[in-house]
N, C-alpha and C positions, 0 to 999 in steps of 0.2 A: 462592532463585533458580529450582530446578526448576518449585516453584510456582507463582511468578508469571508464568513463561515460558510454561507450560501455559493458565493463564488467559487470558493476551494470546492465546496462539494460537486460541484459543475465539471468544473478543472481537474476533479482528481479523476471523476467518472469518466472522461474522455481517456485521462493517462490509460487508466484500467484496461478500456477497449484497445487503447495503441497494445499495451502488453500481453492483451490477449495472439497479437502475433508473435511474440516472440515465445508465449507458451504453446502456442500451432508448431512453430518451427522445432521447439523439444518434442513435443510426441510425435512429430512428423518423422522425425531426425531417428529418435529409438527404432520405431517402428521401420525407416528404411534399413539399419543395422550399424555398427560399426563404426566405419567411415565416416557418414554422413553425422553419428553422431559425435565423431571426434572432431569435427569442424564445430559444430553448437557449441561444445563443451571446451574448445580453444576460445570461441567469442566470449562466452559467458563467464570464463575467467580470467577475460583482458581486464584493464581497467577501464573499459567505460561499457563494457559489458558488467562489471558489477556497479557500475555507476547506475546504468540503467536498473537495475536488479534492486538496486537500493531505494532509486523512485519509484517504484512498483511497489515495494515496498511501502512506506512512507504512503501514499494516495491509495494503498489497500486499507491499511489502518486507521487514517485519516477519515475515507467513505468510510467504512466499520460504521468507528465511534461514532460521527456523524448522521449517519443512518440512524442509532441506537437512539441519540440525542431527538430527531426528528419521530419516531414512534412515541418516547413521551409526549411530543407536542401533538400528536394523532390522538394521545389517549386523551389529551386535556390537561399537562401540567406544562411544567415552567415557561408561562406567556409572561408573568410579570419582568419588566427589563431588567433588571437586577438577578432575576435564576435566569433568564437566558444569557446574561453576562456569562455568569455561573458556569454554567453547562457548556459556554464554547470555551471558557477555558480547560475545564474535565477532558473538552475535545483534543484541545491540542496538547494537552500534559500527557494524556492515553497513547495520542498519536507517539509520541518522543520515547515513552517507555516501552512501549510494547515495540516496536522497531529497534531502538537500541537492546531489549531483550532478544531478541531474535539475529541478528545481527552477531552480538555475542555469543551465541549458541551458536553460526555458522561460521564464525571466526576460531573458536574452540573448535569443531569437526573438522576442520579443514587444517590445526593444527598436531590432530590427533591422531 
């Protein structure tokens, strides 16, 4: 679990920087006008423009909790392997809810 929790945090940190372009391309796109932001906003609501939208999601929440989990371990708790079990799974349960909550919130706006 330590492992792969380490890994995902590596992996999601990379994702983050990719989507840092595609959050360049939104304010870029506003800030040119109109147009330019009616093409973003055709991507971003194709389906693999919300696909990606989703894994940005997903490897925001993911590093979050993750991050969160690593400040305990900064301050001096769950080294025993048993709370670090613990605590990568908090990781990945947080991850699932809080994405699937939000998600649901833009699936309700977007049907409202």
């Amino acid at each position: 679990m330590t492992s792969v929790t380490s890994i995902l945090h590596r992996a999601t940190g990379v994702a983050l920087t990719a989507g840092l372009l595609l959050f360049t391309w939104w304010l870029v796109a506003a800030a040119i006008g109109p147009e330019a932001y009616s093409v973003f906003a055709g991507f971003a609501g194709s389906g693999l423009g919300m696909l990606i939208l989703f894994g940005f999601t997903v490897a925001f929440y993911y590093h979050l909790s993750n991050g969160i989990r690593h400040l305990f371990w900064d301050a001096g708790f769950l080294f025993k392997l048993q709370n670090a079990y613990a605590a990568g799974y908090v990781v990945l349960f947080s991850t699932v809810i809080l994405s699937t909550l939000t998600w649901a919130y833009i699936f309700t706006e977007l049907k409202g």
